[in-house]
gemmi code that builds the backbone of each chain (N, CA, C; Angstrom):
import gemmi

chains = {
    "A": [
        ("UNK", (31.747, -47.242, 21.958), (31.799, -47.048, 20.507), (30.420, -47.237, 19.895)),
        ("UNK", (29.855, -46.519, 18.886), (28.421, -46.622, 17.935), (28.568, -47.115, 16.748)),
        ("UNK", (28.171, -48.424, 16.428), (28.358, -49.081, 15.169), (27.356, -49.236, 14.041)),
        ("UNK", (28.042, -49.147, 13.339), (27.137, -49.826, 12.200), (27.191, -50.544, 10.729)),
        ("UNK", (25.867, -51.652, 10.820), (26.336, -52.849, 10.257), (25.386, -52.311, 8.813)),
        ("UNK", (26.060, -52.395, 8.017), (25.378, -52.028, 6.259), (26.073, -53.187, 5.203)),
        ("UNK", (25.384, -53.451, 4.056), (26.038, -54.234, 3.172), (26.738, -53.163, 2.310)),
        ("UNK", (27.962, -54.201, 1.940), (29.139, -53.189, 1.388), (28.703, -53.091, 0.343)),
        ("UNK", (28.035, -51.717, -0.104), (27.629, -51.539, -1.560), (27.732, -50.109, -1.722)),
        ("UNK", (28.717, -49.683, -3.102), (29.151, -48.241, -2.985), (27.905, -47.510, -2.682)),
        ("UNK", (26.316, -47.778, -3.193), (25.547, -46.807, -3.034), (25.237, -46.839, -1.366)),
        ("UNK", (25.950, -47.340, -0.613), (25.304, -47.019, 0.948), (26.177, -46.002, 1.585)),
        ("UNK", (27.184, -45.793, 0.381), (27.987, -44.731, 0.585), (27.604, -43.437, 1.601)),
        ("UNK", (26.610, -42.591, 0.936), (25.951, -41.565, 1.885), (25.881, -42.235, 3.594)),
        ("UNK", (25.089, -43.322, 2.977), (24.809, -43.819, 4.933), (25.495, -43.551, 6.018)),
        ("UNK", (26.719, -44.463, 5.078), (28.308, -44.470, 6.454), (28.569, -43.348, 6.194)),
        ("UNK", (28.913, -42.221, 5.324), (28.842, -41.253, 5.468), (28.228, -40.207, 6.843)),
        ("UNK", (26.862, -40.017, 6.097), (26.410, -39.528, 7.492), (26.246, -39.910, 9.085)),
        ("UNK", (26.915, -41.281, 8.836), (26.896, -41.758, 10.294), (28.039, -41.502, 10.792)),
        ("UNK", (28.908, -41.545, 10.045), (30.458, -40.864, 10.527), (30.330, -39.456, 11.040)),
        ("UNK", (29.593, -38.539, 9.616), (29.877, -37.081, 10.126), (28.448, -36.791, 10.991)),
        ("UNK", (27.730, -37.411, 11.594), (26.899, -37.045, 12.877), (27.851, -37.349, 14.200)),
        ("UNK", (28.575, -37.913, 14.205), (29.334, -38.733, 15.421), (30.561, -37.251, 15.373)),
        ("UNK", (31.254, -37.136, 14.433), (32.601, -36.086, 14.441), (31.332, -34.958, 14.564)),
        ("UNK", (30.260, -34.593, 14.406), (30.191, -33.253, 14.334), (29.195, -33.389, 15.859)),
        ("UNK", (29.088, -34.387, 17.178), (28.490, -34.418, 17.784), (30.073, -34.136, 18.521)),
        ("UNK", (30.860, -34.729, 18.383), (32.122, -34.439, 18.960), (32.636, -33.260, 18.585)),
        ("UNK", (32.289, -32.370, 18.069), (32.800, -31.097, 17.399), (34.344, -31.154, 17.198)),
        ("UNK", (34.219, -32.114, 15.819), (35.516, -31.928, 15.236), (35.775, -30.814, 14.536)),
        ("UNK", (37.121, -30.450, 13.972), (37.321, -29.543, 13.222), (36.402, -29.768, 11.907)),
        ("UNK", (36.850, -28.961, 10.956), (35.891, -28.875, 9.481), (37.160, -29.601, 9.233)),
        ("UNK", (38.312, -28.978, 9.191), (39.625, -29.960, 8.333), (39.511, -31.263, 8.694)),
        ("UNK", (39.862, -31.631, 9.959), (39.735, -33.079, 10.364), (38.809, -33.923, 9.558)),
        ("UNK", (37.306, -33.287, 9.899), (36.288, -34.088, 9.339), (36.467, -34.437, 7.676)),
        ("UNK", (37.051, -33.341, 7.024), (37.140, -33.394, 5.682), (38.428, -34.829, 5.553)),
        ("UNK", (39.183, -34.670, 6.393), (39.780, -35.619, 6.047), (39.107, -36.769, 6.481)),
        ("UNK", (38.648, -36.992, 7.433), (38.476, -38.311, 7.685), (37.171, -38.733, 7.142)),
        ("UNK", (36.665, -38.038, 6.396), (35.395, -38.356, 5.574), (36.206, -39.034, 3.981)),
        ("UNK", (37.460, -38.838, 3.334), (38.276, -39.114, 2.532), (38.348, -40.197, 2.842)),
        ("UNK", (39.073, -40.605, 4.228), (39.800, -42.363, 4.388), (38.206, -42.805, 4.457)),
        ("UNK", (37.360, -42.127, 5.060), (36.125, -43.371, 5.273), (35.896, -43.932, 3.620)),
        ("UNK", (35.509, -42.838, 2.906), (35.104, -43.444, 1.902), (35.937, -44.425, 1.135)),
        ("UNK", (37.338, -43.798, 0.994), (38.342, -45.086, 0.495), (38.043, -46.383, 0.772)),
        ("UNK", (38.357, -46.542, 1.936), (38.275, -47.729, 2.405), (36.811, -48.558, 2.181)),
        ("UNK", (35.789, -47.879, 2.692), (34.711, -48.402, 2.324), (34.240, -48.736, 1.045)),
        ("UNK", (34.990, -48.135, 0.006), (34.436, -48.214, -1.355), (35.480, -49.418, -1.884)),
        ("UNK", (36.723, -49.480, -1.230), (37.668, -50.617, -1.635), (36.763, -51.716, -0.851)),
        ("UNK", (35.907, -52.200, 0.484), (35.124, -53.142, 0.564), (34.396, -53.348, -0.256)),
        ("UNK", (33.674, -52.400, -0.249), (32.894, -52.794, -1.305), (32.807, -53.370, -2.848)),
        ("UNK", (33.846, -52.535, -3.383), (34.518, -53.189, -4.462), (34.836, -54.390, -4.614)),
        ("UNK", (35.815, -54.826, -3.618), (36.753, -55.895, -3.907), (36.339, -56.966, -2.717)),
        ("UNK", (36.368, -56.678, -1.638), (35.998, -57.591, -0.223), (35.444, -59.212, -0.835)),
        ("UNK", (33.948, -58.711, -1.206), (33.015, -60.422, -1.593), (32.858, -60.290, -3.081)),
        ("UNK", (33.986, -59.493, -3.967), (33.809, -59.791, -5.095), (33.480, -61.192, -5.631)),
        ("UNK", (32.757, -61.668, -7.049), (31.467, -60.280, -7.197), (30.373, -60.497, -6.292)),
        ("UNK", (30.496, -60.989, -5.492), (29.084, -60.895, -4.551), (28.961, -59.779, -3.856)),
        ("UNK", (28.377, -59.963, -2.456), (28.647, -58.448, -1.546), (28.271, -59.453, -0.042)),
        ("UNK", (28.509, -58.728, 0.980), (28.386, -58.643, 2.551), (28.791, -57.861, 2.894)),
        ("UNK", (28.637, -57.963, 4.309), (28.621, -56.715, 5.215), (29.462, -56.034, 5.722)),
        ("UNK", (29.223, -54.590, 5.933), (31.027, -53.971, 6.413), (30.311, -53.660, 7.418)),
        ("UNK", (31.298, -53.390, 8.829), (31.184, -53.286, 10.234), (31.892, -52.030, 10.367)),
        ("UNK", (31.019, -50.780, 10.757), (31.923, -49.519, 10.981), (31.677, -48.848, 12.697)),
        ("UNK", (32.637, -49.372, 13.000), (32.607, -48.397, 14.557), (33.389, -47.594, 15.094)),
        ("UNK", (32.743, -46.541, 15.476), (33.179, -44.875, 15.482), (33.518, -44.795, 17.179)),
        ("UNK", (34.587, -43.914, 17.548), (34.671, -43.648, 19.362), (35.921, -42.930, 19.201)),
        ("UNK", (36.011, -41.639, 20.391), (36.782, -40.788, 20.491), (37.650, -41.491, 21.597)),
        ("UNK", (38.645, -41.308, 21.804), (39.619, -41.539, 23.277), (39.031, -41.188, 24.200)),
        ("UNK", (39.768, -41.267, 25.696), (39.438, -41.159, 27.010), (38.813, -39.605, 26.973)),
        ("UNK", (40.421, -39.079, 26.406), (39.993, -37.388, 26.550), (39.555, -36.529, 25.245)),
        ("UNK", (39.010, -37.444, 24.721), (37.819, -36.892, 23.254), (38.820, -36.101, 21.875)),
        ("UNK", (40.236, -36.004, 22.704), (40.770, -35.591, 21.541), (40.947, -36.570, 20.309)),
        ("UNK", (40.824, -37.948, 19.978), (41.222, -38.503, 19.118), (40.038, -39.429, 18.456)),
        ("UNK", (39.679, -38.971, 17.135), (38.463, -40.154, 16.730), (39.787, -40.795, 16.128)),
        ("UNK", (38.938, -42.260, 16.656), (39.257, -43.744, 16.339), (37.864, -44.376, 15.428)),
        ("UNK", (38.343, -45.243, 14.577), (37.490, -45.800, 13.610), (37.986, -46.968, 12.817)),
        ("UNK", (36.991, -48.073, 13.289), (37.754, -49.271, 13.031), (36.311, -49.627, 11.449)),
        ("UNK", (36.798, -50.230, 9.980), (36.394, -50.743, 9.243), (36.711, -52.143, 9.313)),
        ("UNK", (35.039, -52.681, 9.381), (35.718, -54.457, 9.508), (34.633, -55.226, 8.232)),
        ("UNK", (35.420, -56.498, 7.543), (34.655, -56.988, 6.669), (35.289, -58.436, 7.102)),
        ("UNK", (34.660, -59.565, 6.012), (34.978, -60.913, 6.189), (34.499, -61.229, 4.886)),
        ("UNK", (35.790, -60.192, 4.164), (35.665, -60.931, 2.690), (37.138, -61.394, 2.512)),
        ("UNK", (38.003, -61.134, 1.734), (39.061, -62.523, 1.465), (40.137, -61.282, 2.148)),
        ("UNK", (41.193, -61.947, 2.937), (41.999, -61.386, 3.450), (42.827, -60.140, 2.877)),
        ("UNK", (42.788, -59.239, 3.265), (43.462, -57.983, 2.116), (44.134, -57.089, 2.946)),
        ("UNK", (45.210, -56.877, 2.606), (46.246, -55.977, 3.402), (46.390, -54.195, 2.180)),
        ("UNK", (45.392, -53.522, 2.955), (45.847, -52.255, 1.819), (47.074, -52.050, 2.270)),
        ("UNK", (47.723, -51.680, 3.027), (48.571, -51.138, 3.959), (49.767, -51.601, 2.674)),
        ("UNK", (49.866, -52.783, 2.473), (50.960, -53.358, 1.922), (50.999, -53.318, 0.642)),
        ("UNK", (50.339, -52.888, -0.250), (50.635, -52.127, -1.451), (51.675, -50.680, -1.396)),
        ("UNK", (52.053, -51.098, -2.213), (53.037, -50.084, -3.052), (52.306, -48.460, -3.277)),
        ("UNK", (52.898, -47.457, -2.647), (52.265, -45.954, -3.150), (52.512, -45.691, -4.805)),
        ("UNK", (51.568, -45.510, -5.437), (51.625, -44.446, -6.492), (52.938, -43.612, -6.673)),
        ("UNK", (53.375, -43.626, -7.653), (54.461, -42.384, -7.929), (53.686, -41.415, -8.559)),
        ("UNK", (53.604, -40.232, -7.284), (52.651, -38.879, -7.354), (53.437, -37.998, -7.897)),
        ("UNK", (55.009, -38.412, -8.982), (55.931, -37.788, -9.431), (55.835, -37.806, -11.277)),
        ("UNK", (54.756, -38.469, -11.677), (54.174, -38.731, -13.254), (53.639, -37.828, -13.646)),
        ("UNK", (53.858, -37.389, -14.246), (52.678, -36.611, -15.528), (51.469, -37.201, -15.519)),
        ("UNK", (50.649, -36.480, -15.927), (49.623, -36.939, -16.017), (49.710, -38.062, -17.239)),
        ("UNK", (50.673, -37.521, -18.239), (49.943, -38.848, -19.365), (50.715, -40.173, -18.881)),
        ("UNK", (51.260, -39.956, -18.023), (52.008, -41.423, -17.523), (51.461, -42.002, -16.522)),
        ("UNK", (50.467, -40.849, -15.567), (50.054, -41.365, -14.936), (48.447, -42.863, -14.679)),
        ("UNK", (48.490, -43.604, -14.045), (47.552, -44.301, -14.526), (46.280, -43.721, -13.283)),
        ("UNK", (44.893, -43.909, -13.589), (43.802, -43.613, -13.468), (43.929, -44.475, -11.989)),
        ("UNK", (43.697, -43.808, -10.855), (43.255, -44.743, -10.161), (44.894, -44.805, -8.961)),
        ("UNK", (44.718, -45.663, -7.782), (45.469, -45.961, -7.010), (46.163, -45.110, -5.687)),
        ("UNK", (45.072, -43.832, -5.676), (45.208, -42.969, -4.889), (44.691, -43.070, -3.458)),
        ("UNK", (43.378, -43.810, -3.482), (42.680, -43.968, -2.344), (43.614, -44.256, -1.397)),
        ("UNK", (44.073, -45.307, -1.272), (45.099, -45.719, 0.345), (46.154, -44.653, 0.709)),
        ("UNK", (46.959, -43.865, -0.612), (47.590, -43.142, -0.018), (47.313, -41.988, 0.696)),
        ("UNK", (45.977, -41.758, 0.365), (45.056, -40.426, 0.840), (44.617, -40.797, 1.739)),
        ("UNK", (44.166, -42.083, 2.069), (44.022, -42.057, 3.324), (45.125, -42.032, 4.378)),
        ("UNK", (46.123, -42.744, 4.212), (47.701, -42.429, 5.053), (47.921, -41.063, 5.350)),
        ("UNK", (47.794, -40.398, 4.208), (48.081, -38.688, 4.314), (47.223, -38.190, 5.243)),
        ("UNK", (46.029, -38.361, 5.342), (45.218, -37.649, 5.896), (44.965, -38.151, 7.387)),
        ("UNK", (45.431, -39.804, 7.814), (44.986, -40.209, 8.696), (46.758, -39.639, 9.604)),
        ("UNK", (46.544, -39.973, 11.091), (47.982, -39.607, 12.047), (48.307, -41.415, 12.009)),
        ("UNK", (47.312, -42.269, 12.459), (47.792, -43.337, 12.313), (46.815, -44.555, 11.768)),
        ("UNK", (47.207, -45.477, 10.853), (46.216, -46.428, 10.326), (47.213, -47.761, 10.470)),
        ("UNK", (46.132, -49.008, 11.450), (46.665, -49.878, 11.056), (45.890, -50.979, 10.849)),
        ("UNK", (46.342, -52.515, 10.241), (45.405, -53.666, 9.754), (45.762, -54.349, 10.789)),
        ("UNK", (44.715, -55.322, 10.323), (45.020, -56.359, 11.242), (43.871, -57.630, 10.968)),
        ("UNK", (44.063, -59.268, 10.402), (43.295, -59.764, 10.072), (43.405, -60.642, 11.461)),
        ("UNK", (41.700, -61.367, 11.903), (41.599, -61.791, 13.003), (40.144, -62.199, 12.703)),
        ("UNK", (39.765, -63.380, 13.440), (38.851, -64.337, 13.365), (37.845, -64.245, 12.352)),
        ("UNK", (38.557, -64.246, 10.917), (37.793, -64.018, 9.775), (37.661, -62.725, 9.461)),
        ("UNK", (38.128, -61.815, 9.640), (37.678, -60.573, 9.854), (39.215, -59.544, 9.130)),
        ("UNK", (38.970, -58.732, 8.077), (39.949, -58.068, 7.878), (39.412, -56.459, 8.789)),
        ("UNK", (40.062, -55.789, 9.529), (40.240, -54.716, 10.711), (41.137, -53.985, 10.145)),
        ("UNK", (40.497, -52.606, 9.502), (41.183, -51.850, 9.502), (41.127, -50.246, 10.852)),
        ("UNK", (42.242, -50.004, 11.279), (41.858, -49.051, 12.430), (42.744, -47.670, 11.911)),
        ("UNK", (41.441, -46.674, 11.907), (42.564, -45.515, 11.898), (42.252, -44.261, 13.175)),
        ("UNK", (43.116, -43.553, 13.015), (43.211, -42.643, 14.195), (43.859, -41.406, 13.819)),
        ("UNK", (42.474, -40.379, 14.434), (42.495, -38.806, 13.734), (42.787, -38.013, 14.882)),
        ("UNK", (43.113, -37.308, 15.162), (43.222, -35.819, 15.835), (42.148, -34.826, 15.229)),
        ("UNK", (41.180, -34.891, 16.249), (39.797, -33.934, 15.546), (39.884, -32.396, 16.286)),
        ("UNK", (41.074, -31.913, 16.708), (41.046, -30.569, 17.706), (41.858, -29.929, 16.497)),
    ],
    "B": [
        ("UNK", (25.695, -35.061, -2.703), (24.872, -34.128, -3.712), (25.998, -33.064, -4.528)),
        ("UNK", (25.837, -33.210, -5.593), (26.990, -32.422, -6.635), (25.796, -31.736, -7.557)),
        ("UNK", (25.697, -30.485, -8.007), (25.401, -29.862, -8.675), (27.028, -29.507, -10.362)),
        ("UNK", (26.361, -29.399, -11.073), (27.054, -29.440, -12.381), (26.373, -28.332, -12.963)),
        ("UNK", (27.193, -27.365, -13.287), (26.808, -25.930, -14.253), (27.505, -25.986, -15.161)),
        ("UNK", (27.043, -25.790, -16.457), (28.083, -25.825, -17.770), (28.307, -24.455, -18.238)),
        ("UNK", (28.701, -24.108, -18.704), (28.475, -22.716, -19.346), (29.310, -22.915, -21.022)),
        ("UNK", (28.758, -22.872, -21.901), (29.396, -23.216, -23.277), (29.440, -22.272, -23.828)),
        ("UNK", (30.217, -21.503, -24.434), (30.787, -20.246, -25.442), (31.699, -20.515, -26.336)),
        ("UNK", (31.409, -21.231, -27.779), (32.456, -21.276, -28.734), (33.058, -22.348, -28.303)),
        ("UNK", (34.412, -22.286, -28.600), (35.230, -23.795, -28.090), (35.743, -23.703, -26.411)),
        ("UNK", (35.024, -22.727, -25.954), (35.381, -22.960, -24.159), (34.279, -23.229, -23.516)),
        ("UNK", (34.624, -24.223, -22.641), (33.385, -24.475, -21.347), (33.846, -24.358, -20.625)),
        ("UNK", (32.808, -24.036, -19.649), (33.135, -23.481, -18.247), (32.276, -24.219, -17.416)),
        ("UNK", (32.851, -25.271, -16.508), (31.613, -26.298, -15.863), (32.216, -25.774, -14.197)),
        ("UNK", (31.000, -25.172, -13.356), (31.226, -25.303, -12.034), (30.284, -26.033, -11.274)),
        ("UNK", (31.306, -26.562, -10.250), (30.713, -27.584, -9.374), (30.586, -26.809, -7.586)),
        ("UNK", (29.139, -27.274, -7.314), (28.936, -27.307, -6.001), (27.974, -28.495, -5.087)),
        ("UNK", (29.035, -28.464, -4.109), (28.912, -30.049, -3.414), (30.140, -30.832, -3.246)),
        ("UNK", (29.626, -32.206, -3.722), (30.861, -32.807, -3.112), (31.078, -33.777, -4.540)),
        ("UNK", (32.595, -34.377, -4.698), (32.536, -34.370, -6.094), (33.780, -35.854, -5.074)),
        ("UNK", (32.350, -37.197, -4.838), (32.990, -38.251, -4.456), (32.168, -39.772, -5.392)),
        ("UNK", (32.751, -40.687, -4.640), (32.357, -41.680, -5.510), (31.212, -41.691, -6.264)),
        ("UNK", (30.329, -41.587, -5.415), (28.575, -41.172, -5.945), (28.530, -40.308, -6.991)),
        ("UNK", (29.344, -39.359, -6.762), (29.040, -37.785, -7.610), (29.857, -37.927, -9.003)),
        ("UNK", (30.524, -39.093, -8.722), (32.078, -38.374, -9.776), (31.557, -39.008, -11.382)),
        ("UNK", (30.898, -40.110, -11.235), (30.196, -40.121, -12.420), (29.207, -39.136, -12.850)),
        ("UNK", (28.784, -38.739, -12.559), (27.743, -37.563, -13.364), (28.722, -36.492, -13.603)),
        ("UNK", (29.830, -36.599, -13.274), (31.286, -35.354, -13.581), (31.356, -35.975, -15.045)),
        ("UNK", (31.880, -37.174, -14.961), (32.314, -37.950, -16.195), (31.301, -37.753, -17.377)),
        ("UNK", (30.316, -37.986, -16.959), (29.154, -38.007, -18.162), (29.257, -36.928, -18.548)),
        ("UNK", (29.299, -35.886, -17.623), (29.085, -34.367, -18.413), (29.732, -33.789, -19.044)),
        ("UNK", (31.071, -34.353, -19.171), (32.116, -33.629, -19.783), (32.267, -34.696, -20.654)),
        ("UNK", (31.866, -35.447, -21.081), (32.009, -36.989, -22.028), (31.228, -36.285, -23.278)),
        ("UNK", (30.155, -35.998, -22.654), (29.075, -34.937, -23.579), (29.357, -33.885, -24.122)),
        ("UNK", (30.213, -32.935, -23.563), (30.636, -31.606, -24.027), (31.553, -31.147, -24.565)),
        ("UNK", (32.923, -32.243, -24.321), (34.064, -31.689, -24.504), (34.448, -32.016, -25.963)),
        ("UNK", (33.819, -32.593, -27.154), (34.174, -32.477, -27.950), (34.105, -31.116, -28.731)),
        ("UNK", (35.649, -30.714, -29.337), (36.222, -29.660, -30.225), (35.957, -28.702, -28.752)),
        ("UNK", (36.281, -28.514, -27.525), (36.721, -27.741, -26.614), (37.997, -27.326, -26.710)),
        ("UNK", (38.334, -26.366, -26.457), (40.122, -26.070, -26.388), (40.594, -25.373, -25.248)),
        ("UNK", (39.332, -24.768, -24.812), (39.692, -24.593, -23.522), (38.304, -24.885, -22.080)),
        ("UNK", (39.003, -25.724, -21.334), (37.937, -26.391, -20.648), (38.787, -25.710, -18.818)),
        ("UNK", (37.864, -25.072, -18.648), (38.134, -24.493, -17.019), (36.458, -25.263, -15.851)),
        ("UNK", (37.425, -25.388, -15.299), (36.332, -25.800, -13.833), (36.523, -24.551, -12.669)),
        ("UNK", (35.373, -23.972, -12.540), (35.011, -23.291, -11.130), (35.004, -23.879, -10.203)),
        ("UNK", (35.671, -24.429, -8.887), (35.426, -24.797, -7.640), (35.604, -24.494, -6.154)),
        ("UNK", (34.989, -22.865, -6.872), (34.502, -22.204, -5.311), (33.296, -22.466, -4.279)),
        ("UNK", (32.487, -23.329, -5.289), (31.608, -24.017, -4.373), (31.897, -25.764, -4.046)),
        ("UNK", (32.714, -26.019, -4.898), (33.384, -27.895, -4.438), (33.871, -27.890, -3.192)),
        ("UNK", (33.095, -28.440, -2.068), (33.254, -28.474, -1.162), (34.327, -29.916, -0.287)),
        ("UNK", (34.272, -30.563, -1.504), (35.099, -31.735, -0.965), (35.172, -32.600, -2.473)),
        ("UNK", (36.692, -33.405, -2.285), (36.765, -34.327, -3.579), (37.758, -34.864, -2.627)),
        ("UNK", (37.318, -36.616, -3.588), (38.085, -37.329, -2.952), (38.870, -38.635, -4.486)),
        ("UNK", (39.619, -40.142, -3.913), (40.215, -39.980, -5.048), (39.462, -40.548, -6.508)),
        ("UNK", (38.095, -40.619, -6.033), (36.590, -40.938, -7.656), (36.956, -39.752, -8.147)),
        ("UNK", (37.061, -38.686, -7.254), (37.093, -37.018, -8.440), (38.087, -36.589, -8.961)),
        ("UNK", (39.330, -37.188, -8.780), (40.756, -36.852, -8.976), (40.933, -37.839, -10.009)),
        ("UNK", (40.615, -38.484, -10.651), (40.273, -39.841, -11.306), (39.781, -38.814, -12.477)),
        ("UNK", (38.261, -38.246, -12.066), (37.789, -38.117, -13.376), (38.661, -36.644, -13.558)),
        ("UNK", (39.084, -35.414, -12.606), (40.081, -34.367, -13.094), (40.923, -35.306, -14.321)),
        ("UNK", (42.090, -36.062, -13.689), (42.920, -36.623, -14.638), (42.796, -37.132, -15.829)),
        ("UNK", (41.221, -37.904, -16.265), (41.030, -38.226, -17.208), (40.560, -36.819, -18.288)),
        ("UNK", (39.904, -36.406, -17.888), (39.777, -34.344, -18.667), (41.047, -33.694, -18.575)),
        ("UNK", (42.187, -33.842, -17.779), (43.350, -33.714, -18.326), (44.140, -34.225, -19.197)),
        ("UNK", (44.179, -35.512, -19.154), (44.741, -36.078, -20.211), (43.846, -35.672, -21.910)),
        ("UNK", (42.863, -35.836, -21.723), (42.216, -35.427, -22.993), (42.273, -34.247, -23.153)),
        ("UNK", (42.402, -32.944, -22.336), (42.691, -31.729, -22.757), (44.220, -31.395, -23.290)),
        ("UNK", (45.155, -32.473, -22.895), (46.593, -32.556, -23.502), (46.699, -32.542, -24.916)),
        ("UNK", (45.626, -32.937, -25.642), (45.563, -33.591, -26.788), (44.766, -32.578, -27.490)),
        ("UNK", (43.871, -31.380, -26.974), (42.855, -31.089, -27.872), (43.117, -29.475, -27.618)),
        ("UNK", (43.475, -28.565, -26.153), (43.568, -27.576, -25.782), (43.676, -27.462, -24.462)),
        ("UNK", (43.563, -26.441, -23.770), (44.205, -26.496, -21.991), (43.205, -26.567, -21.163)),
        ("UNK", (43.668, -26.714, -19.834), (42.288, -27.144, -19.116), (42.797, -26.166, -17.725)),
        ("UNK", (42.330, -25.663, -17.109), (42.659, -24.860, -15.989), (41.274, -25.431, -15.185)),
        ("UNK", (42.131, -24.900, -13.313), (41.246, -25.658, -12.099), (41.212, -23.740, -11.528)),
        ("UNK", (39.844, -23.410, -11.142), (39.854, -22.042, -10.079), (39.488, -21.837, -9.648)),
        ("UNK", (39.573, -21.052, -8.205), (38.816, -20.699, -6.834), (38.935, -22.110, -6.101)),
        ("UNK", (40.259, -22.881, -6.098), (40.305, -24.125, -5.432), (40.530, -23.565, -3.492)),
        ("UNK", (39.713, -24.408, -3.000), (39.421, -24.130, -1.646), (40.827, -25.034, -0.805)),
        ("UNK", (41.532, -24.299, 0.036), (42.890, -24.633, 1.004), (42.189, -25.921, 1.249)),
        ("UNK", (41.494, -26.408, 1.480), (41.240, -27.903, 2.058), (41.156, -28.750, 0.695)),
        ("UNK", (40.419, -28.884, -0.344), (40.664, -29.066, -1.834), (41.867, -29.042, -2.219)),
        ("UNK", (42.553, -28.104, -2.016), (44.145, -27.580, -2.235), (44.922, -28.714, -1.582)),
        ("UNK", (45.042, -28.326, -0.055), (45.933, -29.623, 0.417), (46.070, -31.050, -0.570)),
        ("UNK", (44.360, -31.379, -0.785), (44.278, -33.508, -1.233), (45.032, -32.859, -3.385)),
        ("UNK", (45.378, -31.775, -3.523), (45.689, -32.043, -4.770), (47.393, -32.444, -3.985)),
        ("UNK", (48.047, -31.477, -3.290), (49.310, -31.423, -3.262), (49.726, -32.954, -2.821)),
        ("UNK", (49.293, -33.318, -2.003), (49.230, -34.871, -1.444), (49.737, -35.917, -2.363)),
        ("UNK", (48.137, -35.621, -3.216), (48.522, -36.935, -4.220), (48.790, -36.210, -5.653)),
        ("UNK", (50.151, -34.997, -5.805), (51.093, -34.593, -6.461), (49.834, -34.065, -7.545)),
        ("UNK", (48.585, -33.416, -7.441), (48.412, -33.317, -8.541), (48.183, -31.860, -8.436)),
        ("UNK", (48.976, -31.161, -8.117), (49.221, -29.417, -8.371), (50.368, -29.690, -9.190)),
        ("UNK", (51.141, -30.396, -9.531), (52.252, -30.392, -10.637), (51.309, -31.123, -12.067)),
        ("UNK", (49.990, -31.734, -12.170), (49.510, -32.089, -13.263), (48.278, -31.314, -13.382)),
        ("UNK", (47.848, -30.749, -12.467), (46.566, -29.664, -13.165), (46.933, -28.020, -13.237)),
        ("UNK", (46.564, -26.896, -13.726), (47.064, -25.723, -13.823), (45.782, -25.041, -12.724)),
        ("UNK", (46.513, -25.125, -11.539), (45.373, -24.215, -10.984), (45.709, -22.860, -10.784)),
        ("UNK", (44.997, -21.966, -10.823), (44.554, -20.755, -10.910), (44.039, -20.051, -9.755)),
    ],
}
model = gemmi.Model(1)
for chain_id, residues in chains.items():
    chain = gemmi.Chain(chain_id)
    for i, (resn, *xyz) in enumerate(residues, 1):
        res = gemmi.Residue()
        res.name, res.seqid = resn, gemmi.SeqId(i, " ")
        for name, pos in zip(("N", "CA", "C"), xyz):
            atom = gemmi.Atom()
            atom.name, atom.element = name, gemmi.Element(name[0])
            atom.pos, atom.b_iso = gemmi.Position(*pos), 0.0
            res.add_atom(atom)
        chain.add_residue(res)
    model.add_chain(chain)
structure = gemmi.Structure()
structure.add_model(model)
structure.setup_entities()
């Protein structure tokens, strides 16, 4: 796996960005795939950043690796800011009007949608989030 | 990198975007239409060159929808099948009028 260690701050956004899509496009993922999984990266990373060492900041841990047989990027987001389960929030009702709807609360479900499988997991200080794409 | 084109004629603007219209980008969306849209009635977005949005840009769509509820209509066009899919997802082809 190729990691990398950045402080969680939305503007390093691009960074993990392009470190994600050099890795999927060295693996020649699809364009769809990548589009999606460029969606959950940023979610997630921008919810570290946000919220993780509110208001302070530290570091998010992003490491990228395909399976045995290259069909599947795997991608684990790790921080060691206060324990946080996205997973376990409540989805949005994507059934509102817009004027009912409230601003905001889309990120996790877009990433679910887009990811085949995402899961948490908190462990030696460390909130671990892992998701897993089908890039063929 | 998001590029922002306005095009103003009377009470319609016409703002197209090319690039990517994500956390980074989605404020300079906001500003620009914060700036323009007063006495608009009809506000359309081009996004045959929006190459990706994620949910910072669906955020600021909704907020130019809701204010176009109130003032005149707002239409989305040339939305790209991959663009397309993240509206249907998070239900917002039943709150924007795309075209």
């Amino acid at each position: 796996m190729k990691e990398l260690v950045i402080t969680a701050e939305t503007k390093n956004l691009d960074e993990v960005m392009t470190f994600v899509d050099t890795f999927l496009e060295e693996a020649e993922c699809s364009m769809k795939a990548q589009m999606q999984i460029d969606l959950a990266v940023e979610e997630i990373f921008v919810n570290i950043a946000s919220y993780a060492y509110a208001p302070g900041t530290g570091p998010a841990t992003i490491r990228v690796g395909l399976t045995d047989d290259g069909s599947v990027f795997v991608i684990e987001l790790i921080d060691q800011g206060v324990p946080y389960n996205p997973l376990a929030k409540e989805d949005p009702d994507i059934t509102l009007s817009a004027e009912e709807r409230k601003i905001g609360g889309l990120g996790i479900l877009l990433t679910k949608k887009s990811m085949d499988d995402v899961q948490y997991e908190y462990a030696n200080g460390s909130n671990i989030l892992t998701l897993r794409k089908s890039i063929r | 990198m998001l590029n922002i084109e306005k095009k103003a004629e009377g009470t319609n603007l016409e703002v197209k975007l090319t690039g990517r219209l994500d956390t980074v980008t989605a404020p300079q969306l906001e500003g620009a239409i914060k700036e323009s849209i007063e006495g608009v009635t009809d506000l359309s977005f081009d996004f045959s060159e929006l190459e990706y949005i994620s949910s910072a840009g669906l955020r600021v769509l909704l907020a130019a929808q809701k204010i176009m509820n109130k003032q005149g209509t707002m239409a989305v066009r040339n939305v790209s099948d991959e663009v397309n899919e993240i509206f249907e997802v998070t239900g917002f082809t039943d709150i924007l009028s795309i075209e």
